[in-house]
C-alpha distance (Angstrom), angle and dihedral (degrees) to the residues before:
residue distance angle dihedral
X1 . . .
X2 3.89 . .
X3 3.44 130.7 .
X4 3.79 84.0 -112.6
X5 3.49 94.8 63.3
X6 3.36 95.8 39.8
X7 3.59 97.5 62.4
X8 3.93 89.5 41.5
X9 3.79 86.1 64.4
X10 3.91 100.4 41.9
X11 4.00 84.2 47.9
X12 3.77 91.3 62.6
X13 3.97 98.1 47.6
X14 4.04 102.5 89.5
X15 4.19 106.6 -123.7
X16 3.87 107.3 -114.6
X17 3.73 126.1 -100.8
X18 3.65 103.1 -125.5
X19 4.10 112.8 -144.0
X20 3.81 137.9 150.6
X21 3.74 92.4 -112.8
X22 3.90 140.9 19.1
X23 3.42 115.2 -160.7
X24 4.19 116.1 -155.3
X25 4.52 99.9 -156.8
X26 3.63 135.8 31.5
X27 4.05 98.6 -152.7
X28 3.71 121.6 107.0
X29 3.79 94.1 -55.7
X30 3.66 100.3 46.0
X31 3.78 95.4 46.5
X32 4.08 91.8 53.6
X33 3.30 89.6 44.3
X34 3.73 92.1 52.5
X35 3.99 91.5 44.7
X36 3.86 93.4 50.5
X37 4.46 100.8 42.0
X38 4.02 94.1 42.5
X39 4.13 99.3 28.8
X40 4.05 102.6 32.7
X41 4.18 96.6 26.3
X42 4.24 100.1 31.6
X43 3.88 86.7 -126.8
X44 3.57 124.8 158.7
X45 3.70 100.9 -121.9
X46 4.22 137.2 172.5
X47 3.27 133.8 -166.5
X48 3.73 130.7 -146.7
X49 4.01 121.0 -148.5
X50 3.52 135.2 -177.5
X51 3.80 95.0 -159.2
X52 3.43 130.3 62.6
X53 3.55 92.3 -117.8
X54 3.25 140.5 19.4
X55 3.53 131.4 -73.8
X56 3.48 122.0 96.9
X57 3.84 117.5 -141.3
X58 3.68 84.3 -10.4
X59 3.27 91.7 62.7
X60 3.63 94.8 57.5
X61 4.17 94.3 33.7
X62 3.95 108.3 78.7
X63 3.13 102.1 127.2
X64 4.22 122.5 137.2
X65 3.77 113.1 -65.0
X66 4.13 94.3 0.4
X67 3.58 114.3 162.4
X68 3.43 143.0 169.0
X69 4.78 103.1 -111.8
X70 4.24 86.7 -150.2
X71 3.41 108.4 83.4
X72 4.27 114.2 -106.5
X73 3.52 98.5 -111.5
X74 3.94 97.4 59.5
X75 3.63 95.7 28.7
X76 3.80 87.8 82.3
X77 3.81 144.0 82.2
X78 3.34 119.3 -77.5
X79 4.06 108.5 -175.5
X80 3.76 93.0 96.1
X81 3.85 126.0 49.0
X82 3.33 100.4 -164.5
X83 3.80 91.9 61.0
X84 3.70 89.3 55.0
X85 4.07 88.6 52.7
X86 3.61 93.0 44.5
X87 4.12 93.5 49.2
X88 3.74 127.0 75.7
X89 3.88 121.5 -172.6
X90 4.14 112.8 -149.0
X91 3.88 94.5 -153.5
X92 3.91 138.7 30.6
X93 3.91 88.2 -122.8
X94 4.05 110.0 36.7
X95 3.42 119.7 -143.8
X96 3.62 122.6 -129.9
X97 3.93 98.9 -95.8
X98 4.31 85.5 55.6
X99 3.55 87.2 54.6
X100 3.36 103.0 53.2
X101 4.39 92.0 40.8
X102 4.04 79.9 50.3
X103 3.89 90.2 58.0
X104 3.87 99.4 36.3
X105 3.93 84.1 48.2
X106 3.74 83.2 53.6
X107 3.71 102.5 44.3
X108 4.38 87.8 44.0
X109 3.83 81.3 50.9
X110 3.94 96.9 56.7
X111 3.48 97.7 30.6
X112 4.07 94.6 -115.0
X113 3.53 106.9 147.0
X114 4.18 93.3 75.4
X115 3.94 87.7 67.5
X116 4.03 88.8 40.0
X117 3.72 119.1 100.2
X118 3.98 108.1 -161.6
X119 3.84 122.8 -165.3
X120 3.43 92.1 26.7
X121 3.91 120.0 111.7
X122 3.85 121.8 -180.0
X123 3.79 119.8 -120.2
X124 3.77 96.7 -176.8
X125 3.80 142.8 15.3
X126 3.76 113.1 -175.9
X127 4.42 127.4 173.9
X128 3.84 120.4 -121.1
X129 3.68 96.4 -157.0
X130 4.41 86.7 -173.5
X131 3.48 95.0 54.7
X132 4.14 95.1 30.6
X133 3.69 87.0 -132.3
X134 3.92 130.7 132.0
X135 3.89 111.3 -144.6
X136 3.96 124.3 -149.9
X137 3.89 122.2 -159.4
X138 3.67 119.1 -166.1
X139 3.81 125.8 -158.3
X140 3.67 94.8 -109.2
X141 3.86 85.4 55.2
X142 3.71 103.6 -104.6
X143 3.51 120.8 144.3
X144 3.99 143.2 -141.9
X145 3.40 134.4 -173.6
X146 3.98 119.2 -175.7
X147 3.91 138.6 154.4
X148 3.94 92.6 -111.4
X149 3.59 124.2 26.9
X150 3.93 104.0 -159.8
X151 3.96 121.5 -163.3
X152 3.85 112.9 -145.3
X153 4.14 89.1 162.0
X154 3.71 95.0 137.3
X155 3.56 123.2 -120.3
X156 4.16 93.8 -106.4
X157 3.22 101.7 45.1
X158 3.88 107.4 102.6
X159 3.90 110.9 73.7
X160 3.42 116.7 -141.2
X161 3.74 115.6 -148.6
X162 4.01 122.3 -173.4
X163 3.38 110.4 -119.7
X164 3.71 95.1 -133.7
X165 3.50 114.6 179.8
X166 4.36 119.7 -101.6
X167 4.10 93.4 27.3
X168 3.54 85.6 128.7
X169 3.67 90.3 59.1
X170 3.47 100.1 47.1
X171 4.20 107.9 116.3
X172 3.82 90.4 -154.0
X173 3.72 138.2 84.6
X174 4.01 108.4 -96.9
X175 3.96 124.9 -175.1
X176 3.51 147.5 -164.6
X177 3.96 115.7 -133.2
X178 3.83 93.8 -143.1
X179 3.80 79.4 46.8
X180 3.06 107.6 53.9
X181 4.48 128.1 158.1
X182 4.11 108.3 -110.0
X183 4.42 83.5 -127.5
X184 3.64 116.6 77.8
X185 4.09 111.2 -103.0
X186 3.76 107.5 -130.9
X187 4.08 110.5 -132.5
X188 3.76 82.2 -174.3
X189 3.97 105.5 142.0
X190 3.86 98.4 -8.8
X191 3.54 145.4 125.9
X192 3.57 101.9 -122.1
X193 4.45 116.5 -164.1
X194 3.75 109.8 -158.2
X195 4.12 127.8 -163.8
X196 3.40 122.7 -157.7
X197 3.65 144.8 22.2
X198 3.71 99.9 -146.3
X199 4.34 117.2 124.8
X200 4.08 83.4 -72.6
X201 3.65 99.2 50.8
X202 3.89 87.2 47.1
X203 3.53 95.2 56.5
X204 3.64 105.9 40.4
X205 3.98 93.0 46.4
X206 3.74 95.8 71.1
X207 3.65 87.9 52.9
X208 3.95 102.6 44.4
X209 3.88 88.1 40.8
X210 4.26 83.4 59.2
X211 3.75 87.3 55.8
X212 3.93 117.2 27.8
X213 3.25 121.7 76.7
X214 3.43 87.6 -129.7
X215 3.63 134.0 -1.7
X216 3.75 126.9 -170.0
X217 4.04 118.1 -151.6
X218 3.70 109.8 -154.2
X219 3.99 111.5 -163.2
X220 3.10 137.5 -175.8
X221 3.98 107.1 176.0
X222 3.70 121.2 36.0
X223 4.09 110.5 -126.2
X224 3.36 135.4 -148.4
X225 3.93 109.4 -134.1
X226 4.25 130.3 177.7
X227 3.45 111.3 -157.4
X228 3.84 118.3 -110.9
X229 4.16 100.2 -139.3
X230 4.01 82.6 -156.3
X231 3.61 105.0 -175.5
X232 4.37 131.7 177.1
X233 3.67 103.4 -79.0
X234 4.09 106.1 -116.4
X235 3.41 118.5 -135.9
X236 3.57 99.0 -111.8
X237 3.86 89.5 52.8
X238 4.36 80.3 56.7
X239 3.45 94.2 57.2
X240 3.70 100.5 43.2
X241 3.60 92.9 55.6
X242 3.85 92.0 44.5
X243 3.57 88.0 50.2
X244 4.18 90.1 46.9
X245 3.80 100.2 44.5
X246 3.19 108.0 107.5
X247 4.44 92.2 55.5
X248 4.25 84.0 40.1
X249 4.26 89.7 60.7
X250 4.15 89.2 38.7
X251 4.09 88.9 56.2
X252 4.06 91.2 32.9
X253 3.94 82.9 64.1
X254 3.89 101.4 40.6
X255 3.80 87.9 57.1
X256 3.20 129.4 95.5
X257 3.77 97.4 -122.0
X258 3.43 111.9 29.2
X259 3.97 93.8 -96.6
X260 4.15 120.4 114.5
X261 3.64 93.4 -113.3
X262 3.22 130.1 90.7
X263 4.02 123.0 -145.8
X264 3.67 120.5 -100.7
X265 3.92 103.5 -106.5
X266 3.77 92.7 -145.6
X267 3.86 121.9 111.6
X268 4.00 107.2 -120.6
X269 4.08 80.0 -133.9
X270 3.29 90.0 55.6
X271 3.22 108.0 78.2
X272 4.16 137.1 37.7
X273 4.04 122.3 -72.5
X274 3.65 87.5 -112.9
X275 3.77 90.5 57.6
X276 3.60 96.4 41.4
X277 3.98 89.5 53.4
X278 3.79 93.2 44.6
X279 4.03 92.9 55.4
X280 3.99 84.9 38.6
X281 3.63 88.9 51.6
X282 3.89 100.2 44.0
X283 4.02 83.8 52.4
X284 3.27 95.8 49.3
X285 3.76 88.1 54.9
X286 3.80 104.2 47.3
X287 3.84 87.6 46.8
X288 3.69 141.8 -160.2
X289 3.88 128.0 62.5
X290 3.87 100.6 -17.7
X291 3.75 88.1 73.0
X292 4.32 85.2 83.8
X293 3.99 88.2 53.4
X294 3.70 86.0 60.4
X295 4.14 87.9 104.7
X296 3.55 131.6 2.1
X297 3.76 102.2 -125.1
X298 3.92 101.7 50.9
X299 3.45 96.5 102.3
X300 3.81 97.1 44.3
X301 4.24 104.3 32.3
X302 3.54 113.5 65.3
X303 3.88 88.1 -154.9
X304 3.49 93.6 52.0
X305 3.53 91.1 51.2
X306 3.29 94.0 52.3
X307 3.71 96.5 66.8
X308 4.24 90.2 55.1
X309 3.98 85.2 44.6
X310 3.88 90.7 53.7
X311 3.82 94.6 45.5
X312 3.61 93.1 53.0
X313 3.68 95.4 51.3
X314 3.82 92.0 44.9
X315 4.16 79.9 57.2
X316 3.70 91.8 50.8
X317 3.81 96.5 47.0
X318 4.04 93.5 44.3
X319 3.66 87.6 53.6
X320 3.36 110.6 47.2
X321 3.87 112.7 58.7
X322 3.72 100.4 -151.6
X323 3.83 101.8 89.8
X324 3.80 85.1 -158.6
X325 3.74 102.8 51.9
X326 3.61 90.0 36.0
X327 3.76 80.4 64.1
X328 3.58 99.6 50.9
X329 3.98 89.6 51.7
X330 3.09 87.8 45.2
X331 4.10 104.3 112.0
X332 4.19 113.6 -131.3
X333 3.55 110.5 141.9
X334 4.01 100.3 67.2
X335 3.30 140.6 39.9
X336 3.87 120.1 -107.7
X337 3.86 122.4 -88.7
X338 3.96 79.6 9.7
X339 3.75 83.0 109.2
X340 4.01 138.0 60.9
X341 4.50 84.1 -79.2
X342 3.51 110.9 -132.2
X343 3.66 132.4 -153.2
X344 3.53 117.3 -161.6
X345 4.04 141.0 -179.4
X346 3.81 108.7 -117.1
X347 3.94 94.5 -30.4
X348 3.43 101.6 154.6
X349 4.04 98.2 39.6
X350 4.14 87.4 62.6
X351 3.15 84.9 71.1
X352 3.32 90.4 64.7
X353 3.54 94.3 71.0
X354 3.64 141.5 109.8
X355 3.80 94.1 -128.0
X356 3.56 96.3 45.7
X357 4.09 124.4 94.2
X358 4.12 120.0 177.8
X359 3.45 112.0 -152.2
X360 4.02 117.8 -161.2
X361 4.27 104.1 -146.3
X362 3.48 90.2 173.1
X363 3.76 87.5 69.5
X364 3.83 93.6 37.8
X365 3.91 113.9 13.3
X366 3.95 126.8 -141.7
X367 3.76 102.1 -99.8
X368 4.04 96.8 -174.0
X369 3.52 143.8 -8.3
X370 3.89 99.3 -123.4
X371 4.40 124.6 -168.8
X372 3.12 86.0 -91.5
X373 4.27 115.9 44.2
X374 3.79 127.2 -62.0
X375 3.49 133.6 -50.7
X376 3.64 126.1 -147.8
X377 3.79 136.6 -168.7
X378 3.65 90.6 -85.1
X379 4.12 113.8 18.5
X380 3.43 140.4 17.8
X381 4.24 126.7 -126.2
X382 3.86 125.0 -150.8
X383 3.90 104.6 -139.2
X384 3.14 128.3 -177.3
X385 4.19 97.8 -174.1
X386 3.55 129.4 11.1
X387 3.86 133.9 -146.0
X388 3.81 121.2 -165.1
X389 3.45 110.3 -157.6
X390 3.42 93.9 178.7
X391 3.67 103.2 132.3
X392 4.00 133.2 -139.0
X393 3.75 144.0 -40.0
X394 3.80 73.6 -118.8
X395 3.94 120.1 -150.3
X396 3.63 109.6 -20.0
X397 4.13 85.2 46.1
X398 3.33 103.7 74.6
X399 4.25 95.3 41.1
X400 4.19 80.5 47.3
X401 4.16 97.4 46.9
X402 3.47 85.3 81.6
X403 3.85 143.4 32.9
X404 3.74 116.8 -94.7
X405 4.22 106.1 171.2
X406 3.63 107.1 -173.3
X407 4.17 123.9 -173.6
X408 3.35 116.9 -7.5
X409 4.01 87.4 4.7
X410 3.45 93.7 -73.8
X411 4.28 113.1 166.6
X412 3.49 114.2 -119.9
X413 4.22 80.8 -146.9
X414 4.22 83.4 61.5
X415 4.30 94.3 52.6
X416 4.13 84.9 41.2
X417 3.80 98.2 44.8
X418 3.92 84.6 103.8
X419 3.32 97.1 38.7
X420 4.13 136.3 -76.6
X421 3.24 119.2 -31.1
X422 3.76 116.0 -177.2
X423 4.25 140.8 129.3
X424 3.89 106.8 -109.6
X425 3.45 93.3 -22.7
X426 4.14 89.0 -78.2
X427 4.16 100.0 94.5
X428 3.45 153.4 25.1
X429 3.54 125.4 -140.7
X430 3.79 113.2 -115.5
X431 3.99 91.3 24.0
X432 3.76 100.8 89.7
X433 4.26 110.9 -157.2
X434 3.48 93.4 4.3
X435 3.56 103.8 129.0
X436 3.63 116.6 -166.6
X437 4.24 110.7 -151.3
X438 3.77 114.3 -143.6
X439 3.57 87.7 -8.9
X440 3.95 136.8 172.2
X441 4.11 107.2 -55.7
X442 3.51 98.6 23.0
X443 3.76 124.4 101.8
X444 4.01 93.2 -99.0
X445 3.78 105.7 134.5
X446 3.23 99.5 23.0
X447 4.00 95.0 66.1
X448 3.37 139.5 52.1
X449 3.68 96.5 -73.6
X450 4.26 103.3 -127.8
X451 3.31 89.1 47.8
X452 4.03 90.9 57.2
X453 3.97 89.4 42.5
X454 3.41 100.2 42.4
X455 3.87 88.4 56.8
X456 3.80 92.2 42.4
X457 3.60 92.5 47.5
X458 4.09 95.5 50.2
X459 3.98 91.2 46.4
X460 3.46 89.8 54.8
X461 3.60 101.5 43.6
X462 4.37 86.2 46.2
X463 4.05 83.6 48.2
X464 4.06 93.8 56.7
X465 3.97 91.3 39.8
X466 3.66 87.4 56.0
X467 3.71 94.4 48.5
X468 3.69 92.6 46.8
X469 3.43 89.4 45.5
X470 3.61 103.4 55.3
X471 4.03 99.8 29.1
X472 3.48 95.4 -97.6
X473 4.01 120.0 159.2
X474 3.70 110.6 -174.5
X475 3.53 143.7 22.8
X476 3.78 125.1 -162.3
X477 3.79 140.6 170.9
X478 3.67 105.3 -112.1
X479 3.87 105.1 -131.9
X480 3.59 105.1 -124.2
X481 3.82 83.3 44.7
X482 4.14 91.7 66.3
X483 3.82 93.2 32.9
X484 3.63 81.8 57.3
X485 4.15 97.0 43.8
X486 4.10 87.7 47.5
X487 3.84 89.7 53.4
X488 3.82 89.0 42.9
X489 4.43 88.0 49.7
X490 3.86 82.4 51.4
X491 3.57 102.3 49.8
X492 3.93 86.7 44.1
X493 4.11 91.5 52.1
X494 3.75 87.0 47.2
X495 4.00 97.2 52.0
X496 3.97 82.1 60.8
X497 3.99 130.5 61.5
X498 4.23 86.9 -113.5
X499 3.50 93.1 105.6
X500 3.62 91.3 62.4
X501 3.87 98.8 72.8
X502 3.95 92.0 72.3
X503 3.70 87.2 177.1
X504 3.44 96.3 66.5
X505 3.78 127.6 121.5
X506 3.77 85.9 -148.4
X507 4.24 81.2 83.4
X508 3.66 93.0 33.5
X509 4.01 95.3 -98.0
X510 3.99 97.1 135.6
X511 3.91 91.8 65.6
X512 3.86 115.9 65.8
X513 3.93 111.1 -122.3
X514 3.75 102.1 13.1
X515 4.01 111.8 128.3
X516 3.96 109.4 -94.5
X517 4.14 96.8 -120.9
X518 3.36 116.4 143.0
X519 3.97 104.1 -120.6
X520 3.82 117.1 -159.4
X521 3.53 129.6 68.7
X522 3.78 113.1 -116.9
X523 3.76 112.5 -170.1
X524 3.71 90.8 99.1
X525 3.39 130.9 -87.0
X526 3.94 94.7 -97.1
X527 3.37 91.6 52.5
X528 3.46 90.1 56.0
X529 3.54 105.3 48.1
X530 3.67 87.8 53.4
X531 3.94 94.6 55.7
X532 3.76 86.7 43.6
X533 4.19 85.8 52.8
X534 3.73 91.5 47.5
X535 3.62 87.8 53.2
X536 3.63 99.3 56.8
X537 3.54 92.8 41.4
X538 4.12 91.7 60.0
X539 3.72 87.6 59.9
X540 4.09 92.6 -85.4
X541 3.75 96.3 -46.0
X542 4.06 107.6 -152.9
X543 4.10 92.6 27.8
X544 3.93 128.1 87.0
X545 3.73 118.8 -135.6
X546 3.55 123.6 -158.2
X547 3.60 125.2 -163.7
């Protein structure tokens, strides 16, 4: 090669931007973590989004009737007081729009969006062990080249779509729920296909159903759903949890998933069938999440669960009037809770509809998508629009949708091809400061989600103080350290009833060929923050630290 075309070549590679961190997301995670490395450490910090604004999976999640299933005023940041004074949520549940003013509010407030890159998605993230540096490449060929490379890419944030033969060939508009266009689509007048029954397909069917003129739901797994009774939030109800805040956080982080209520510590066989239906029935009627704190031992007693399971389905079949598609939507194969739990706005009374049709494709699978709707083994449908609601390539995805190369240029997809492997969720072994937020094996999706980040985000930023602090260079799982968490992640998935749903995307079962490992951590989200305290305070037990 000549010189000529040597220097041709180096002229079109970008030079780096050289920082302290880089920062891959600008959703909840990636704008705390922004806020506490450049305002609380006085590092030189960039983050990397996708979007063109900010957002996170709420960005990216607009779809009819999305919502977020932990009530608004918990399902917010909690490091500053004065942004809790300042905010106001309208509803109990926010819709997706509220969300995203709640975060631009938040990123306007703290001056984010200066160290926030937008457009701009990373193809590749490789170590430099010489020069201790992680580099970034985007795909419009910048590059950046920091001491720590943090990943605040969300844990639903890479859609999985079926690939379902003849969806080429369809002649109508299709879409992705975690995809979904920034204009309104109009169901005005069309016949609208639906996949999936999951918490997205239960909210947006109640919504489509209102609109198309006639919208078929095709399901594969029966669900379990509570309903949320969201409701405007008066302003009385404001100030009193304004006024409360500081005891709501406190409880939020004594719980075992991030929510401010604790779980009933009575045995649902402990107590007469009369009781158990009254504290079933007063659930049921104040809605949402709390409905699983009913008894202490649904989650882990088969039995017990049982009795929730068989209250829920007498719900289902009392509302919906069909005996027969009661019956179909009627949940069997799982235990309650087991699953992602929805919530849902009138779910089950769509189907009570005239212009509603349930299809059950676990008893006859789609075959194709054709030009003109979806055939299954036994029927055709004319569609004019579909909507997968099929949900994510969830954790691992998003880590995997691009290439990270760690020492030696090892792929992060080569360590995961049998599934996560990680120490508290935080690390990877062989990827030295790479810090992984709400990542595989911690308690993540299985929380309410600022609570998880907000504890990730704070052990990370204490981690990097330390290191500057006492001249250290790296930090890296120790092997036997995240064989021994992923064993310990195991054991605590297998002391509850989670297992049981083996259809579950929570062990990767909703995207063909991805390993079967059960992915969050479920001790309990106060249990883990304590374990992840005790391991700072033994001089980051489980990690080496070079100088």
């Amino acid at each position: 090669m000549s010189s000529a075309q040597t220097s041709t070549i180096e002229a079109t590679v970008a030079p780096a931007t050289v920082l302290d961190a880089v920062v891959i997301g600008a959703g909840f995670a990636g704008l705390y973590q922004l806020h506490m490395l450049r305002d609380k450490l006085g590092l030189k910090v960039q983050v990397l989004e996708a979007g063109d604004g900010v957002g996170g999976t709420w960005y990216w999640n607009r779809y009819p009737g999305a919502r977020c299933d932990s009530e608004s005023y918990y399902y917010s940041f909690s490091f500053s007081d004065e942004l809790q004074q300042e905010w106001s949520w309208s509803e109990r549940y926010p819709e997706h729009h509220e969300i995203r003013r709640y975060l631009n509010f938040v990123a306007d407030k703290f001056d984010l969006r200066r160290n926030i890159r937008f457009e701009t998605r990373v193809n590749r993230a490789w170590y430099d062990e010489d020069a201790n540096l992680w580099h970034a490449e985007t795909e419009g060929g910048e590059r950046y080249s920091a001491r720590f490379l943090i990943t605040a890419v969300g844990c639903l944030s890479s859609a999985n779509i079926p690939k379902f033969p003849g969806l080429e060939s369809f002649k109508g508009d299709w879409y992705h729920t975690g995809r979904w266009p920034h204009e309104p689509v109009d169901f005005t007048g069309k016949r609208v296909g639906l996949i999936g029954t999951g918490s997205t397909g239960i909210q947006a069917t109640p919504v489509i159903a209102e609109q198309a003129a006639h919208l078929t739901v095709f399901q594969r797994t029966a669900n379990y759903s509570i309903p949320a009774r969201n409701a405007p939030m008066s302003r009385e109800e404001v100030q009193k949890i304004k006024a409360e805040y500081a005891a709501i956080r406190d409880l939020a982080k004594r719980s075992p998933n991030g929510h401010p209520f604790l779980v009933n510590q009575v045995s649902a066989l402990a107590v007469s069938p009369e009781e158990r239906l009254a504290q079933y029935e007063a659930a049921w009627e104040t809605g949402g999440l709390r409905f699983r704190a009913s008894f202490m031992d649904l989650l882990t007693s088969k039995e017990a669960n049982d009795t929730a399971a068989e209250f829920i389905r007498a719900k289902i079949r009392s509302i919906v009037k069909d005996p027969e598609v009661a019956e179909r939507l009627t949940p069997k194969d799982h235990p309650f809770a087991t699953k992602r739990p929805p919530v849902d706005s009138y779910y089950f009374e769509t189907f009570n509809r005239d212009n509603v049709t349930l299809v059950d494709i676990k008893a006859a699978p789609i075959v194709e998508i054709t030009p003109d709707g979806i055939r299954t083994a036994d029927a055709e449908y004319a569609l004019d629009i579909i909507v997968f609601a099929t949900g994510f390539d969830a954790m691992t995805g998003p880590l995997l949708a691009f290439d990270i190369e760690g020492r030696d240029g090892v792929p992060l997809k080569d360590v995961w091809a049998a599934g996560p492997r990680s120490y508290l969720g935080l690390q990877v072994a062989e990827f030295p400061n790479m810090f992984t937020i709400t990542g595989p094996g911690s308690p993540s999706v299985l929380t309410n989600m600022p609570v998880a980040i907000e504890q990730h985000v704070e052990w990370i930023t204490d981690c990097i103080r330390h290191m500057r602090e006492q001249g250290i260079a790296t930090i890296e799982a120790e092997p036997a350290a995240a064989e021994e968490w992923v064993a310990h992640v195991n054991d605590a998935a297998n002391a509850t009833l989670l297992p049981m749903a083996n259809s579950s995307w929570y062990l990767g079962a909703n995207v063909p060929g991805k390993p079967r490992v059960f992915m969050p951590y479920a001790g309990g989200m106060a249990n883990y923050a304590k374990r992840c305290a005790e391991v700072a305070a033994r001089g980051y037990e489980g990690f080496v630290l070079r100088r």
